[in-house]
Steps between C-alpha positions, in 0.01 A plus 500: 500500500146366586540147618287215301184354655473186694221261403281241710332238320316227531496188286226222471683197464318186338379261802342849666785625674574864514901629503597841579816658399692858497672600180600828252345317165228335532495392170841312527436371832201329371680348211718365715256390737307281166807386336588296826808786606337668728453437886517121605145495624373618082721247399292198685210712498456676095307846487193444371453888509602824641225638745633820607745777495560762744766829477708595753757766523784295657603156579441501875148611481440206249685246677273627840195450283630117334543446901149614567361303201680198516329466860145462309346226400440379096134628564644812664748554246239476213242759683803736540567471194154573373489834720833619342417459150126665585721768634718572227206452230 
């Protein structure tokens, strides 16, 4: 059985913030994230967007790449962003 993807994304939260997150659904994570359920930080912080989402084929190599991103800045974050979707377009 073929395990499921991991997901990294990032979310522009209102007030200019960028979060980054690991998860299976994006979809459902980012309800949760905008109805208030989802991390603490989204809930003081609401997504104002979602600015990227990257595939990976296992949890450990997204949670290495959250670790990597979450280093960045809000202006790193966002230029990252820009170069992944680029990529994938």
């Amino acid at each position: 059985m073929k395990a499921k993807p991991w997901f990294l994304y990032l979310i522009e939260c209102r007030g200019g913030s960028v979060y980054t997150g690991i998860t299976v659904d994006i979809v459902a994570r980012y309800a949760a994230h905008a109805s208030g359920k989802g991390a603490r930080y989204t809930r003081s912080h609401p997504p104002a967007r979602l600015l990227a989402v990257v595939e990976y084929p296992d949890r450990s190599r997204a949670a290495q790449a959250e670790h990597d991103v979450k280093t960045l800045s809000a202006a790193e974050k966002r230029a990252y962003a820009l170069t992944v979707t680029l990529a994938a377009a």
